[in-house]
C-alpha positions, 0 to 999 in steps of 0.5 A: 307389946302393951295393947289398950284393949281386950280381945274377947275369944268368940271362938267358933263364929258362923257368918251370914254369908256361910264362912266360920272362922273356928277363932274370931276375935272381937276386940273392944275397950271400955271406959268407966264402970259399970254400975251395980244394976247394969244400968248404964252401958253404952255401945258405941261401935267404930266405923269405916277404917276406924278403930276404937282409938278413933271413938275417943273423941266424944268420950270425956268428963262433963261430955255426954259419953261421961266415964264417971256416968256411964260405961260405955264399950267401944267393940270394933269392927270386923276388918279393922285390924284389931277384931278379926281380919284378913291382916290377922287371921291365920290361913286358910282365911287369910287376906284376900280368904277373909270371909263377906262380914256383915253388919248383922255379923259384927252386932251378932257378936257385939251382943255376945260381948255385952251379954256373956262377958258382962251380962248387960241385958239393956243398954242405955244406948247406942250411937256411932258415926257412918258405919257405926251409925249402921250398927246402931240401926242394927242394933235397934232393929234386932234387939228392940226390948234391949237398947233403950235409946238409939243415936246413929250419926251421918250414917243410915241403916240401909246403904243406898244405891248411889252410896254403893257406886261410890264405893264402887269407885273407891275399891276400882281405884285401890284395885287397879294397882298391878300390885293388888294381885288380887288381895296377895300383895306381897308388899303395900298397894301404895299406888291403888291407897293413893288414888282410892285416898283422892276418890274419897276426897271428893266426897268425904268434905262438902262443896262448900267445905271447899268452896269456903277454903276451910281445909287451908283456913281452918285446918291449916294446910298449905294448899288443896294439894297439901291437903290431899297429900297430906290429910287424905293420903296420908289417912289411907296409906298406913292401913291394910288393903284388904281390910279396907276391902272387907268393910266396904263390903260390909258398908255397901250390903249394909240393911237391917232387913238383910236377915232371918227376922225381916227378910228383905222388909225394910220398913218391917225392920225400921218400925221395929225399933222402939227405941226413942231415936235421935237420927242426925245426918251431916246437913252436908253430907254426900254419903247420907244425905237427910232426905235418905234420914228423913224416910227412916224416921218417918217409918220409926216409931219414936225418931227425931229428925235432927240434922247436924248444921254444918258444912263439914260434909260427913265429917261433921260427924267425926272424927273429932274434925270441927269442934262446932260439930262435936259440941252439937252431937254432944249436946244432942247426945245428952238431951236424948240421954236425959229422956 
């Protein structure tokens, strides 16, 4: 089986929580070359369920994340099926062994890609939507004197108290199904990826997404049962359960102050980040409301406020959903790369 992407070996990989695994994995992509001074790198991590195929969106000629320009590495997450996961990993810390992966974790081991296997010591910038958004904060917050722009989108570096309840909700409904058995199901979950697929419908489309009928009008399905049918179980039932799970993990104790260098000091770790900042929530969003994006850029030293204006909800930062969207981040995306 040919695969479009490199699996780069961490071998021996100590997690935050205490767990190694004796041969993590990191896979990633790039797209165009890196130049003769190691100048142009950008880090544009994945997100929840996402892999890097999901990232390509943004990337293209004449786009900000332009391959002629930059070279831009796209690493994924621990738990998408690709990097190591309970889907892949051989026993003892298989499916529902997998060890708690952190944020910290996965950027700890993005860094070790960046740095031994291409030996990148800045990086023009990193960007990510919701999870990838976390990353980049992480990134921000942890190597300073490294990365010289940051650009997260409807994400936040810390996930709030009402973001982990609805997380809540959404693992409690995959979960109820008899089938789960505890993370040992032998065949799909396909009930508990049904319901957890209709939680996460409430919430990843703003009201006035649906108020405005544009999941019939813009995206042409046939009746809201169609669409959650279709887009929303239709989005959940192909991927892993368990790997679902260890990234809600990592999103609900998403902190960049959750480590050794900051210990719990939020704003320690927020006024850290030098990097010059465009922080863009979904106007809309339900998940990363602006005023969560309006405290963290009060507490950073070189933000921008810069709101996406759409009524997409969080999806107006990905994936590729309403090329309005697209075009706004795009074009953000290039006014910070011009600084």
């Amino acid at each position: 089986m040919t695969t479009d992407y490199q699996i780069f070996d961490l071998g021996e990989t100590r997690f935050q929580r205490g767990a190694t695994l004796r041969d993590a994995k990191l896979a990633y992509k790039t797209f165009g070359t890196l130049n003769a001074d190691k100048s142009n790198a950008i880090v544009y991590p994945t997100w929840y369920s996402g892999q890097h195929y999901d990232n390509e969106w943004l990337i293209g000629p004449g786009m900000a994340l332009d391959p002629e320009k930059y070279f831009i590495i796209i690493p994924n997450m621990f738990g998408n099926g690709l990097s190591s996961s309970p889907s892949n990993t051989p026993e003892p810390y298989n499916a529902a062994r997998f060890p708690k992966i952190t944020a910290f974790d996965n950027v700890m081991a993005q860094h070790r890609l960046v740095t031994e296997k291409f030996g990148i010591k800045k990086l023009a910038m990193v960007t990510g939507w919701s999870m990838g958004a976390l990353q980049t904060f992480h990134w921000g917050a942890l190597f300073p004197d490294m990365v010289e722009r940051i650009a997260p989108f409807c994400g936040s570096a810390k996930c709030s108290r009402h973001n982990f309840v609805f997380l809540e909700g959404v693992l409690a409904a995959l979960r109820a199904d008899s089938a789960w058995a505890d993370g040992w199901y032998k065949s799909k979950p396909e009930k508990g990826l049904r319901a957890m697929a209709r939680v996460y419908a409430g919430w990843g489309f703003s009201q006035d997404f649906y108020r405005a009928e544009l999941d019939l009008k813009t995206l042409g399905y046939s009746s809201l049962e169609d669409f959650l049918v279709a887009f929303w179980e239709g989005f959940f039932l192909p991927k892993d359960a368990n790997n679902l799970i260890t990234m809600a993990w990592t999103w609900q104790n998403g902190d960049i102050s959750d480590n050794e260098l900051y210990r719990g000091d939020f704003k320690k770790a927020l006024a850290a980040i030098t990097a010059k900042a465009f922080v863009m929530p979904g106007a809309t969003d339900l998940y990363f409301p602006p005023a969560d994006s309006e405290f963290e850029v009060q507490n950073m030293p070189n933000a921008k406020f810069v709101p996406v204006p759409s009524i997409w909800g969080h999806f107006a930062g990905g994936p590729g959903t309403n090329p309005e969207d697209v075009r706004f981040i795009d074009e953000k995306l290039k006014e910070l790369l011009a600084q």
